[in-house]
DOTORZA-718647 format. One record per residue: residue number from 1; residue in one letter; chain; x, y, z of N, C-alpha, C, O, CB in turn. Coordinates in nm, 2 decimals. Glycine has a CB too. Layout:
// DOTORZA-718647
<guke NUM, 'A', 'A', <X, Y, Z>, <X, Y, Z>, <X, Y, Z>, <X, Y, Z>, <X, Y, Z>> ...
//
This chain:
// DOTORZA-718647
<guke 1, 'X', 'A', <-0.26, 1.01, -2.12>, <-0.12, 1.02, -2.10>, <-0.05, 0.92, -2.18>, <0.06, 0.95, -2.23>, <-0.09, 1.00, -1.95>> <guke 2, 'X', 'A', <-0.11, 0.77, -2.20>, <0.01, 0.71, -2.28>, <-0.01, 0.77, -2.45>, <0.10, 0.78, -2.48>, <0.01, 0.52, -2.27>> <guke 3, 'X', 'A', <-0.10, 0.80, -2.56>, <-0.10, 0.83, -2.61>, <-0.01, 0.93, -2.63>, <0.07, 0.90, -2.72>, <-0.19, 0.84, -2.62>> <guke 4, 'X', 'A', <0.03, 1.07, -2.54>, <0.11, 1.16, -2.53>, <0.26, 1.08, -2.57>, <0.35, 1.08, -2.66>, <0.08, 1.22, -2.39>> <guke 5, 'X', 'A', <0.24, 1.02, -2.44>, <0.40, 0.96, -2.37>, <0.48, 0.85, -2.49>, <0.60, 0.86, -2.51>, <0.37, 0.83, -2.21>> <guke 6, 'X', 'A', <0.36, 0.74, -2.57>, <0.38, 0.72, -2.69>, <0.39, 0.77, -2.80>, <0.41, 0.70, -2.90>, <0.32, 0.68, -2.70>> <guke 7, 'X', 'A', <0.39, 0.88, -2.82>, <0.38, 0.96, -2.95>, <0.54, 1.06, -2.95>, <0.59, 1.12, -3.05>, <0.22, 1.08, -2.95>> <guke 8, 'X', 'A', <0.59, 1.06, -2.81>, <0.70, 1.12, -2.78>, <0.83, 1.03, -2.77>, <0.95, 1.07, -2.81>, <0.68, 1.19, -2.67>> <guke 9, 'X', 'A', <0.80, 0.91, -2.72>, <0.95, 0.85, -2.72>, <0.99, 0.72, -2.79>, <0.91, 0.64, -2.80>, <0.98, 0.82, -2.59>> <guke 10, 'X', 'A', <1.07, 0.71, -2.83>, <1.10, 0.63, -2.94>, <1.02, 0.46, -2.88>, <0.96, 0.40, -2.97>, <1.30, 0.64, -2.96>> <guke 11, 'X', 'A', <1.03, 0.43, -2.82>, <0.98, 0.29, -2.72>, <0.84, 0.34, -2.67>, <0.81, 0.45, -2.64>, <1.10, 0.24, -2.57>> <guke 12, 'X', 'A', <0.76, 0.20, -2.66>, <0.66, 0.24, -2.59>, <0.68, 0.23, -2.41>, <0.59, 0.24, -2.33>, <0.56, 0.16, -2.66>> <guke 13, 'X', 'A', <0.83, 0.21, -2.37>, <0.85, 0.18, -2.27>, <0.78, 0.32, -2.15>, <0.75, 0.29, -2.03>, <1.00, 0.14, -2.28>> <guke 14, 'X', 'A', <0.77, 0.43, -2.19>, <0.75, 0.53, -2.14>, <0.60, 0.54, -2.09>, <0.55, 0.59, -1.99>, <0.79, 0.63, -2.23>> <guke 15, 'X', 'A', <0.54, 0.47, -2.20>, <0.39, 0.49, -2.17>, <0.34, 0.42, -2.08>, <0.27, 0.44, -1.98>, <0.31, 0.47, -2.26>> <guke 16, 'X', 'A', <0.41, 0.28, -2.17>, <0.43, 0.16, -2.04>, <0.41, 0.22, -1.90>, <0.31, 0.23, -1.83>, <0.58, 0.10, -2.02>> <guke 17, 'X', 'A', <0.56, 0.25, -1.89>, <0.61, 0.32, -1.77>, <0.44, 0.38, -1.66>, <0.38, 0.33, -1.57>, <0.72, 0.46, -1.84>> <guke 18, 'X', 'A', <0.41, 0.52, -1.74>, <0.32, 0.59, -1.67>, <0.16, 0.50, -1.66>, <0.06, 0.55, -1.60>, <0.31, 0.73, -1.76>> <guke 19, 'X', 'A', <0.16, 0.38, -1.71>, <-0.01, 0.32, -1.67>, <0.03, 0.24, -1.56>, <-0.03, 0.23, -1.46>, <-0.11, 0.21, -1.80>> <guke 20, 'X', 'A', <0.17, 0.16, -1.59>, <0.18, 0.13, -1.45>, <0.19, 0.16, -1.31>, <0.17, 0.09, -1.21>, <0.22, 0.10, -1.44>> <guke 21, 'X', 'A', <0.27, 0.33, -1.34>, <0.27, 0.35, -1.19>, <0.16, 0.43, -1.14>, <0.15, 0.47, -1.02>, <0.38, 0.42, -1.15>> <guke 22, 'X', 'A', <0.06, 0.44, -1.27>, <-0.04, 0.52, -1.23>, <-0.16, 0.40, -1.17>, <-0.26, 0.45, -1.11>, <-0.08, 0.61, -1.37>> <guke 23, 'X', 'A', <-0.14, 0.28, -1.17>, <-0.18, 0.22, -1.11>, <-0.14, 0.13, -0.96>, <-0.23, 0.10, -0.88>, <-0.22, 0.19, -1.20>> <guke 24, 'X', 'A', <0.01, 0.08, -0.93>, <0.07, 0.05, -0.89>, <0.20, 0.14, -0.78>, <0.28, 0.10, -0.70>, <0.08, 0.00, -0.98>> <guke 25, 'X', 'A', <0.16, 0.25, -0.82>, <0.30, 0.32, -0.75>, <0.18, 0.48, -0.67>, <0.22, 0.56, -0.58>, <0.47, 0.38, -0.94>> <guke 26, 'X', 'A', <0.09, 0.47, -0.71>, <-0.04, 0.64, -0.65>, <0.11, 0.70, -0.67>, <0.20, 0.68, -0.59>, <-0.16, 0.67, -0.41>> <guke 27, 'X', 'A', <0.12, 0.77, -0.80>, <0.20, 0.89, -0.75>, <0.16, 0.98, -0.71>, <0.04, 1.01, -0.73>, <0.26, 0.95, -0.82>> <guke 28, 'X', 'A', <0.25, 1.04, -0.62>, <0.19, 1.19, -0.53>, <0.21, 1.31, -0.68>, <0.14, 1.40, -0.65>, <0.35, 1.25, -0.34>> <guke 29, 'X', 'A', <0.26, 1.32, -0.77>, <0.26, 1.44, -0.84>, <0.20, 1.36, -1.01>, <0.23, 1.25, -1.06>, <0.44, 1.51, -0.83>> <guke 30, 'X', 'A', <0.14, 1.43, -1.04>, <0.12, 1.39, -1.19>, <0.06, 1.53, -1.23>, <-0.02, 1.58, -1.16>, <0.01, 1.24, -1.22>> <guke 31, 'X', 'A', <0.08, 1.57, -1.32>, <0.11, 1.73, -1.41>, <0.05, 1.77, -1.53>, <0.15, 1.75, -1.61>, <0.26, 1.75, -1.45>> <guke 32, 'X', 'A', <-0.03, 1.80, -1.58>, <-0.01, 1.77, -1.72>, <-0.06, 1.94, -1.74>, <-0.13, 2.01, -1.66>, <-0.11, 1.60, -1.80>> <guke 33, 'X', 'A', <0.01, 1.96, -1.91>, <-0.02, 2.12, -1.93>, <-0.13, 2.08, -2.06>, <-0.17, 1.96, -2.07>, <0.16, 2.25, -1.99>> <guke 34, 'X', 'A', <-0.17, 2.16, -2.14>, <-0.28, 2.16, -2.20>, <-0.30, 2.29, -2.29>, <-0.28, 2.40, -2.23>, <-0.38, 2.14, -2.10>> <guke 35, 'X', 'A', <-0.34, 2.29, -2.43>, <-0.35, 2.36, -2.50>, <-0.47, 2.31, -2.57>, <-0.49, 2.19, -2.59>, <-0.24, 2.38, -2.55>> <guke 36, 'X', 'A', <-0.58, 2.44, -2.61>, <-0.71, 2.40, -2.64>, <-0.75, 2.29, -2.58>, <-0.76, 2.20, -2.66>, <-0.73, 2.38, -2.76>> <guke 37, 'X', 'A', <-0.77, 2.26, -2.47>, <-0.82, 2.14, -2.42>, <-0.79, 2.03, -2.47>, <-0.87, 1.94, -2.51>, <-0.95, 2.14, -2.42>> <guke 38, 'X', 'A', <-0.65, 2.03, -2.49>, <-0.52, 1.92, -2.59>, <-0.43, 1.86, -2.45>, <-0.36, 1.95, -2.40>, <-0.38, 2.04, -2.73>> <guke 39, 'X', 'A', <-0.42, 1.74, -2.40>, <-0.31, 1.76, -2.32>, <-0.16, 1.73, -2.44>, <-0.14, 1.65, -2.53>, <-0.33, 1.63, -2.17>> <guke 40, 'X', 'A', <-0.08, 1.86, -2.40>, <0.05, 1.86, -2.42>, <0.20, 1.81, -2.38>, <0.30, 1.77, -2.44>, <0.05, 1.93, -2.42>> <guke 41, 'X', 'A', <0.14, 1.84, -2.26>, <0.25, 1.77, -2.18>, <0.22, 1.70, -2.06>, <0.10, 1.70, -2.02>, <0.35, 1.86, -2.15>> <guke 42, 'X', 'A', <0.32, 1.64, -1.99>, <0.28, 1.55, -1.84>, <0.39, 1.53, -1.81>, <0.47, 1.52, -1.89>, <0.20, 1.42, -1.83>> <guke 43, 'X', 'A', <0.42, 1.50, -1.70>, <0.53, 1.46, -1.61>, <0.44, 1.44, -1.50>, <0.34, 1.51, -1.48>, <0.67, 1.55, -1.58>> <guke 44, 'X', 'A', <0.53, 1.28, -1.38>, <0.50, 1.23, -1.30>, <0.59, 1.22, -1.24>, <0.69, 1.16, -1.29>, <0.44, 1.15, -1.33>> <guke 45, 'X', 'A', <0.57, 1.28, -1.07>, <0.69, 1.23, -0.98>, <0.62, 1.11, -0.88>, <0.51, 1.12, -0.82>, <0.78, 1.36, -0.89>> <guke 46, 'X', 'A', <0.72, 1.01, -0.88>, <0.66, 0.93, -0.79>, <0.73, 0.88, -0.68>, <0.85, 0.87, -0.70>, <0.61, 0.84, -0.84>> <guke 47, 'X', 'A', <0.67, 0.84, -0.52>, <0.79, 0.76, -0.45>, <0.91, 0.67, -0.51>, <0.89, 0.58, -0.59>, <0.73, 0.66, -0.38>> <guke 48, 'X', 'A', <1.01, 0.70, -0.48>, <1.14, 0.59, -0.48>, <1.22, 0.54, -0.35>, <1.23, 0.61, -0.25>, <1.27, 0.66, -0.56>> <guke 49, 'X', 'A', <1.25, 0.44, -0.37>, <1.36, 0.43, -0.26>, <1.49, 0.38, -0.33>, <1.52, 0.34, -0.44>, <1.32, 0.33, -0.13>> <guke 50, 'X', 'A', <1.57, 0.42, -0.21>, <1.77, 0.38, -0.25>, <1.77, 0.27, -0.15>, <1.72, 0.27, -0.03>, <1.94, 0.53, -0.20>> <guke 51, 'X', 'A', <1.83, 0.18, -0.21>, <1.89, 0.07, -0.18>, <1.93, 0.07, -0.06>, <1.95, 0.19, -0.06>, <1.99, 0.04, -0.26>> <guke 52, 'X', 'A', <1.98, 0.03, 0.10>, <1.99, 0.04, 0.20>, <1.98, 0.15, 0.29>, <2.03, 0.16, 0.40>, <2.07, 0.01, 0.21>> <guke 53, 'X', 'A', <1.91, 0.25, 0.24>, <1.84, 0.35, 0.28>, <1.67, 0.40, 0.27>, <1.62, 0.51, 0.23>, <1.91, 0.43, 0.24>> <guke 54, 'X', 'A', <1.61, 0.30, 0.32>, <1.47, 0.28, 0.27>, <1.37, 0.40, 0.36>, <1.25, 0.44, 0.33>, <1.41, 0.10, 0.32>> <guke 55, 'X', 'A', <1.44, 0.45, 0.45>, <1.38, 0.60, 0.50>, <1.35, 0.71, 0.45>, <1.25, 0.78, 0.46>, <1.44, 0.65, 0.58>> <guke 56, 'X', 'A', <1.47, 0.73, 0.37>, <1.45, 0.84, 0.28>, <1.34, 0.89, 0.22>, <1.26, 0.81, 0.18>, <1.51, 0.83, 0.19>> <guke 57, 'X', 'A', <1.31, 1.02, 0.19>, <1.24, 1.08, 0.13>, <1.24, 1.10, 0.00>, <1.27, 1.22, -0.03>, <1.23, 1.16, 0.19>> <guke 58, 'X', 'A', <1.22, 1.04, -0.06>, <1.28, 1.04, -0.24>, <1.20, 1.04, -0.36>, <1.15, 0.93, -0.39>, <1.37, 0.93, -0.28>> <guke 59, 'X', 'A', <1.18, 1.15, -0.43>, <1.08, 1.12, -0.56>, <1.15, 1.04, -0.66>, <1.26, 0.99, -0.65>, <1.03, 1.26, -0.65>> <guke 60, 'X', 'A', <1.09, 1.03, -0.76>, <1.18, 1.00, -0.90>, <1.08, 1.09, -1.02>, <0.96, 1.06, -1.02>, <1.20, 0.79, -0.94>> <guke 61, 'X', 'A', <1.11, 1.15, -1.09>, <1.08, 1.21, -1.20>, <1.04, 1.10, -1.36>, <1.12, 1.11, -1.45>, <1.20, 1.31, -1.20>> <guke 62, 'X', 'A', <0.95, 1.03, -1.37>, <0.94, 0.99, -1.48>, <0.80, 0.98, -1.55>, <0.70, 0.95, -1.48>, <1.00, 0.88, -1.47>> <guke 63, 'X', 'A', <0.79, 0.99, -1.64>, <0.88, 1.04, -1.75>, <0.79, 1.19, -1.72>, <0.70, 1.23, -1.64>, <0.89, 0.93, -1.93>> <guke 64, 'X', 'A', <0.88, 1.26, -1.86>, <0.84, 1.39, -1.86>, <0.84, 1.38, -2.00>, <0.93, 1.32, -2.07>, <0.92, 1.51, -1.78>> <guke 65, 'X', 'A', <0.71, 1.47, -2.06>, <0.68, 1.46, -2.22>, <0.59, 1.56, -2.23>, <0.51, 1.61, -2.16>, <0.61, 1.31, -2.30>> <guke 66, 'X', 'A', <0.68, 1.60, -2.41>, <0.61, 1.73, -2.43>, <0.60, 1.68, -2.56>, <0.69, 1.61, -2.60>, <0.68, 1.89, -2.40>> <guke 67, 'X', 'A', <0.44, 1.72, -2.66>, <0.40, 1.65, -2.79>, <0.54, 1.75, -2.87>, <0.57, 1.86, -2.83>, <0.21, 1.68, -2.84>> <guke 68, 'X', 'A', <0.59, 1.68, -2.96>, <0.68, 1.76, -3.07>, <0.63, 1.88, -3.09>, <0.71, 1.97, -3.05>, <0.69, 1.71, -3.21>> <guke 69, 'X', 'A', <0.54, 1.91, -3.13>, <0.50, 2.05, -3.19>, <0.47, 2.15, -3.08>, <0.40, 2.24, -3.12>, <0.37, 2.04, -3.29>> <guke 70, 'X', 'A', <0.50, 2.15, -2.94>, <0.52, 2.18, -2.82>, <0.61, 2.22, -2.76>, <0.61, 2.30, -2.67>, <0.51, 2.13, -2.78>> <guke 71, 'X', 'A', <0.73, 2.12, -2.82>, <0.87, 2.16, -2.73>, <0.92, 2.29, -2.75>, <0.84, 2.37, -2.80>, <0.99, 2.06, -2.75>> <guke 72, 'X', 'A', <1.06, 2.33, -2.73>, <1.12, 2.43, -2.67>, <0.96, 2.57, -2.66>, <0.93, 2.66, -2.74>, <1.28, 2.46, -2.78>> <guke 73, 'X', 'A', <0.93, 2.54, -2.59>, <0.81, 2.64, -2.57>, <0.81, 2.64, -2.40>, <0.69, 2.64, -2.38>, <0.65, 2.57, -2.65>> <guke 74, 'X', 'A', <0.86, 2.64, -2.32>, <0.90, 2.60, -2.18>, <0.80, 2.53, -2.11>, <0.79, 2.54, -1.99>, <0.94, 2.73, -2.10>> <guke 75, 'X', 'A', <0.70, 2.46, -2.19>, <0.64, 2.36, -2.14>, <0.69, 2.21, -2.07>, <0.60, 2.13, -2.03>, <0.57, 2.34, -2.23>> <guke 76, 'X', 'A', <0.82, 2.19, -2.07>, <0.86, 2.07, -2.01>, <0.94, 2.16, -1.88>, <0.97, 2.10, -1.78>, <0.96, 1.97, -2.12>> <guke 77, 'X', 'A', <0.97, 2.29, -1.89>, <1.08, 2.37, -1.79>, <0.96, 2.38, -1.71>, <0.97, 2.29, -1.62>, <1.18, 2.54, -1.85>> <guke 78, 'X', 'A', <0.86, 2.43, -1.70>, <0.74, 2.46, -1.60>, <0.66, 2.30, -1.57>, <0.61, 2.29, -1.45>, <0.62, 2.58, -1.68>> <guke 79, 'X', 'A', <0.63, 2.20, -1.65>, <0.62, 2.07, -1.55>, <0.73, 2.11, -1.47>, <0.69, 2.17, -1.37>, <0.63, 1.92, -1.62>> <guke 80, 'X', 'A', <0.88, 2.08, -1.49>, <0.95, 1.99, -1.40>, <0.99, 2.10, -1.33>, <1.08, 2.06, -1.26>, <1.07, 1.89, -1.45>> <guke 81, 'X', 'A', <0.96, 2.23, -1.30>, <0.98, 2.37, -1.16>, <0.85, 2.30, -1.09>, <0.87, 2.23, -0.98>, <0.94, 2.60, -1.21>> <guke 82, 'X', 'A', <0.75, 2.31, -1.14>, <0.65, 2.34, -1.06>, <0.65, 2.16, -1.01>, <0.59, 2.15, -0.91>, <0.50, 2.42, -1.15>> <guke 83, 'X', 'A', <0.69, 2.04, -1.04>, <0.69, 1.91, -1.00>, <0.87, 1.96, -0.86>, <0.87, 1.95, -0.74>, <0.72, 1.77, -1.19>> <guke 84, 'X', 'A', <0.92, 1.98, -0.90>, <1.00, 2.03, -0.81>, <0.97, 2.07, -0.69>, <1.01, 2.01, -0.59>, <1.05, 2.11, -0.85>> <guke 85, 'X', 'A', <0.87, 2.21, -0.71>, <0.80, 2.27, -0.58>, <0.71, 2.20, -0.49>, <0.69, 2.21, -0.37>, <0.74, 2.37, -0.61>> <guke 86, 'X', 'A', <0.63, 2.10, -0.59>, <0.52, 2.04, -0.51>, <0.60, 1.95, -0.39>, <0.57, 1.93, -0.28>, <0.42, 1.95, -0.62>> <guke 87, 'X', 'A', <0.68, 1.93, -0.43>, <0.77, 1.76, -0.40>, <0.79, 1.85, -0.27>, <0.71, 1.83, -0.18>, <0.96, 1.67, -0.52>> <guke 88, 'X', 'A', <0.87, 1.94, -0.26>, <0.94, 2.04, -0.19>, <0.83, 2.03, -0.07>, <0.86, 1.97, 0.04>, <0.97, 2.20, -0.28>> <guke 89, 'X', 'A', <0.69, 2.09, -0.08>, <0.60, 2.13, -0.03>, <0.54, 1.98, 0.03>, <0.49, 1.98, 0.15>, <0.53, 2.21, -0.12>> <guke 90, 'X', 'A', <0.54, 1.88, -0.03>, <0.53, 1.79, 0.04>, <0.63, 1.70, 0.11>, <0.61, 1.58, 0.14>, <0.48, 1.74, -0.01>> <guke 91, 'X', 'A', <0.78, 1.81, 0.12>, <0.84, 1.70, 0.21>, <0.93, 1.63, 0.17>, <1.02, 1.57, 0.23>, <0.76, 1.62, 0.24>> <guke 92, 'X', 'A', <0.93, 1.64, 0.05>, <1.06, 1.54, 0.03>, <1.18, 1.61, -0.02>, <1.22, 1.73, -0.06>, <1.03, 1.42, -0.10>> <guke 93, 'X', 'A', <1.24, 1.49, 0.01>, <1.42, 1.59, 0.05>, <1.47, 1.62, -0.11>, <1.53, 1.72, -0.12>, <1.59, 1.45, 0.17>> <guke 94, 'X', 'A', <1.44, 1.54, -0.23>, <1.55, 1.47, -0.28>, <1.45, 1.44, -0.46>, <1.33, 1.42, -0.44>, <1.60, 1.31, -0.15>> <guke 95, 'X', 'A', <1.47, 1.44, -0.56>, <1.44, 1.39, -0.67>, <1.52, 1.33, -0.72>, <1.64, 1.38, -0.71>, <1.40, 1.46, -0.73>> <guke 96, 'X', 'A', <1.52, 1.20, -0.80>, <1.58, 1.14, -0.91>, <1.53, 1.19, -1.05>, <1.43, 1.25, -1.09>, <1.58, 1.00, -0.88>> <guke 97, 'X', 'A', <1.66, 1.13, -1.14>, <1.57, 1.15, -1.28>, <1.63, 1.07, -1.35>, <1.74, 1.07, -1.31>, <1.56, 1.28, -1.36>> <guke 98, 'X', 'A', <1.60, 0.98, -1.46>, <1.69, 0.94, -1.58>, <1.69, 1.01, -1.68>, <1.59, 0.98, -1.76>, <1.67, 0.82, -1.62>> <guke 99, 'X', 'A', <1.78, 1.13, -1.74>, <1.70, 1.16, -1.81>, <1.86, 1.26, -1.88>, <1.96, 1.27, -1.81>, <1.55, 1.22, -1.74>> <guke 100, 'X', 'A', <1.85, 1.35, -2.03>, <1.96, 1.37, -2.11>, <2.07, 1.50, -2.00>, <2.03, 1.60, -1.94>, <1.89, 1.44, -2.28>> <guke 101, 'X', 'A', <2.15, 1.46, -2.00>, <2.22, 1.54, -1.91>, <2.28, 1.66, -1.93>, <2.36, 1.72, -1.87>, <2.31, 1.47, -1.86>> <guke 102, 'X', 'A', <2.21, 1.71, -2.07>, <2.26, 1.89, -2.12>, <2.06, 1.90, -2.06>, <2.00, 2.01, -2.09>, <2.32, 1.94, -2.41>> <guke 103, 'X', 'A', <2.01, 1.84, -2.02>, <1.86, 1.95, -2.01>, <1.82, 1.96, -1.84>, <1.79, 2.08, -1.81>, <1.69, 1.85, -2.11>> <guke 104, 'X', 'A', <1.83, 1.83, -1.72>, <1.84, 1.85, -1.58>, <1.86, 1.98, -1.54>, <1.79, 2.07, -1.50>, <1.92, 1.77, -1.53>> <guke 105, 'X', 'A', <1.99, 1.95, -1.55>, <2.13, 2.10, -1.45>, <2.06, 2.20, -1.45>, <2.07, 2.28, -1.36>, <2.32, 2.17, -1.55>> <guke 106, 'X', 'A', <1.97, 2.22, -1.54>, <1.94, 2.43, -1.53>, <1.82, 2.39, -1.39>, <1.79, 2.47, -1.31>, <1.82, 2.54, -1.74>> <guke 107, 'X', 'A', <1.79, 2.25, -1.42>, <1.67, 2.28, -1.26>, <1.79, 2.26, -1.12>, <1.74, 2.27, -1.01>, <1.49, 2.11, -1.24>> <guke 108, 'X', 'A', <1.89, 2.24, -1.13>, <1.90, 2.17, -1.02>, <1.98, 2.03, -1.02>, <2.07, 1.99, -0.94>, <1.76, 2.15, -0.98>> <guke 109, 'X', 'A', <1.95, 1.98, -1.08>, <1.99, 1.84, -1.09>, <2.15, 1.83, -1.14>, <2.22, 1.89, -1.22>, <1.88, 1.77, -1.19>> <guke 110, 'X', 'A', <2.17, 1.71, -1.05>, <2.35, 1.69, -1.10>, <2.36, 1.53, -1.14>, <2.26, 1.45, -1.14>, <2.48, 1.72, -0.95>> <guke 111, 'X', 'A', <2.46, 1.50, -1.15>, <2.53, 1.35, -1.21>, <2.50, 1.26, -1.12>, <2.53, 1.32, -1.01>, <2.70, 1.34, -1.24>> <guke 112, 'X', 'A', <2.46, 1.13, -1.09>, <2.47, 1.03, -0.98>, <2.55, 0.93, -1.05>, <2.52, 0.81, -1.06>, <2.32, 0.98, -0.92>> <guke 113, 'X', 'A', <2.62, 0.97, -1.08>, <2.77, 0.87, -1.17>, <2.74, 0.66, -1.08>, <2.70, 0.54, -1.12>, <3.05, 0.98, -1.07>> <guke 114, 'X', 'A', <2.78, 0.74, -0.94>, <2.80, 0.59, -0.91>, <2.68, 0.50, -0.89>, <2.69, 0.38, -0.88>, <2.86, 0.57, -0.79>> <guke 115, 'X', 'A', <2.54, 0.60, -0.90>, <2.43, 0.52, -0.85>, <2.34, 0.53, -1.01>, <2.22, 0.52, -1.03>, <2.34, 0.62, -0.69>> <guke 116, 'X', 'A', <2.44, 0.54, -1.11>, <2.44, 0.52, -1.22>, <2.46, 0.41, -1.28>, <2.38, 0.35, -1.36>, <2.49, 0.58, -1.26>> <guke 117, 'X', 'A', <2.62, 0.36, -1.23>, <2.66, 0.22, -1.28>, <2.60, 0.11, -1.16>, <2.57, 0.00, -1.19>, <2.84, 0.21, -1.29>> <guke 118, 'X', 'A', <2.58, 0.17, -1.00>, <2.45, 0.07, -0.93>, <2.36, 0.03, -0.98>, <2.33, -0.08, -0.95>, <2.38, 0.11, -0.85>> <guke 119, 'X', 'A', <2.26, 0.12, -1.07>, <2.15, 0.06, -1.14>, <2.17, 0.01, -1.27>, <2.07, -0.04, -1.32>, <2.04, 0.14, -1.14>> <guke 120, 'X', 'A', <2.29, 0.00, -1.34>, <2.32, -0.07, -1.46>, <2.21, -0.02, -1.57>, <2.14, -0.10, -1.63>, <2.32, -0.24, -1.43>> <guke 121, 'X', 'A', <2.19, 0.09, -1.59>, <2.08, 0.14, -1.69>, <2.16, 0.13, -1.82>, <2.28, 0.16, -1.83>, <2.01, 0.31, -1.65>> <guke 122, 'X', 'A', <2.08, 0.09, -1.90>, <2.19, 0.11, -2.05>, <2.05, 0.19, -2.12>, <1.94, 0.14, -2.14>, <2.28, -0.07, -2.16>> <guke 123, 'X', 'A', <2.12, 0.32, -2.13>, <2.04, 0.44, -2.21>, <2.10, 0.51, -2.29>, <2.17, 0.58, -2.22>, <1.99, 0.53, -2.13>> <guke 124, 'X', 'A', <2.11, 0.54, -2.41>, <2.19, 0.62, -2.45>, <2.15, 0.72, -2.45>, <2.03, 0.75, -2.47>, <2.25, 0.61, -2.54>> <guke 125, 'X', 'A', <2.25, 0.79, -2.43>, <2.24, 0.96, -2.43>, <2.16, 0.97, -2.27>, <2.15, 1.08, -2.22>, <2.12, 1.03, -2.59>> <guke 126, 'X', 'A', <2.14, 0.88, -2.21>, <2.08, 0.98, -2.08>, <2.15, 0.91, -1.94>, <2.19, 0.80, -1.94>, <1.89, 0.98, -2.07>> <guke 127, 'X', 'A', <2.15, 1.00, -1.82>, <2.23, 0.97, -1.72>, <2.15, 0.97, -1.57>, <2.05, 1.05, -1.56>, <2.36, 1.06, -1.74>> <guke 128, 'X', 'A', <2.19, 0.90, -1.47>, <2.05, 0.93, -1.40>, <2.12, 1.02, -1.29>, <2.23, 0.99, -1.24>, <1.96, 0.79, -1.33>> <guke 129, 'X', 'A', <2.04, 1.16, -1.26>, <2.04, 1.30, -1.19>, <1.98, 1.31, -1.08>, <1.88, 1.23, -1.05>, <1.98, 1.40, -1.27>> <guke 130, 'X', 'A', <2.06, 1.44, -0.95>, <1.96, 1.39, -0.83>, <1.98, 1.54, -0.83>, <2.07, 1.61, -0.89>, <2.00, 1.28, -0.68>> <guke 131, 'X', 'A', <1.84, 1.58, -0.75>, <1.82, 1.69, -0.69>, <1.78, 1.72, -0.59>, <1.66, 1.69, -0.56>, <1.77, 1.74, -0.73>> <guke 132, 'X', 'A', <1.85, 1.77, -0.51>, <1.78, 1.80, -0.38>, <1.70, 1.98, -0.36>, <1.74, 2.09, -0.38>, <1.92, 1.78, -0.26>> <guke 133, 'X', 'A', <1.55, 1.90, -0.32>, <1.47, 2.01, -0.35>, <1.43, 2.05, -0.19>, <1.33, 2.14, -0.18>, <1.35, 1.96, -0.46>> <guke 134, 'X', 'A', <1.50, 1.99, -0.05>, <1.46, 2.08, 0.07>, <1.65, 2.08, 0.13>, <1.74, 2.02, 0.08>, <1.32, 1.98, 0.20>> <guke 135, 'X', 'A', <1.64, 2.18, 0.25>, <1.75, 2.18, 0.29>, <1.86, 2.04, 0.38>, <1.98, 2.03, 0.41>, <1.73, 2.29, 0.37>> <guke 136, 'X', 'A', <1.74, 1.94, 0.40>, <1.82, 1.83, 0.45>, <1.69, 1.71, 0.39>, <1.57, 1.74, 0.38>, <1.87, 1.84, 0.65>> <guke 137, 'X', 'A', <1.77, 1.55, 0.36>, <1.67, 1.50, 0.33>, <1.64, 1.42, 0.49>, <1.71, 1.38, 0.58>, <1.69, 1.42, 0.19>> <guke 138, 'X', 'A', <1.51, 1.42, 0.46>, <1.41, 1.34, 0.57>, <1.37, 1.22, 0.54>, <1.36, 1.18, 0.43>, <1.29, 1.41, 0.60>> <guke 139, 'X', 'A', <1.34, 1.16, 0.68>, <1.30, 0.99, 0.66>, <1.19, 1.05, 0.70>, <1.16, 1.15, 0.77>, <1.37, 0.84, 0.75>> <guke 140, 'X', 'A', <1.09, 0.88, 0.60>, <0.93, 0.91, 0.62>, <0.92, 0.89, 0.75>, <0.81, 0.90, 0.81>, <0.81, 0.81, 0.55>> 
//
């Protein structure tokens, strides 16, 4: 996965990202698609919590990567449905994402403006998105 996750985003912060929580965080979802016995893509949802609400039921979506010569091929649209459903199926109310805000919306996902400038993220071009993926969210 960091090979992938490295080869896709400009920083190695992404790859970063996925060895740590793959060791530190057990995500409940990790995804990956595959071509000729190639992984292509991956996305990882993992526990989150919000700030004075530590009950909640909350994924976060990071990262999601599809190799260049891969994309618009709906290999990043079927990680993040089918990371959607699992979440769903296990219960949780709610996904986050940081991530470009013309690509979220078609799953679901909307603007978290204020819990945007709460986490002080300086990203360009991307905004952080919530989705709610059951009818009410639930505490663990």
């Amino acid at each position: 996965m960091h090979a992938l996750n490295a080869s896709v985003f400009e920083s190695p912060a992404e790859a970063n990202l996925v060895d740590t929580l793959q060791k530190q965080a057990h995500p409940v979802v990790s995804l990956v698609a595959e071509n000729n016995d190639t992984v292509v893509g991956h996305t990882m949802l993992s526990p989150v919590s919000l700030s004075g609400h530590p009950g909640l039921n909350i994924m976060g979506l990071a990262p999601m990567a599809v190799a260049p010569a891969h994309q618009n091929k709906v290999i990043g649209s079927a990680l993040v449905r089918t990371g959607l459903e699992r979440c769903k199926e296990l219960g949780y109310g709610a996904v986050v994402v940081l991530g470009h805000p013309g690509y979220y919306p078609r799953f679901g996902f909307f603007a978290l403006s204020t819990l945007w400038y709460r986490l002080r993220i300086r990203r360009a071009g991307r905004s952080v998105h919530g989705c709610r993926v059951t009818t009410g969210l639930s505490s663990r």
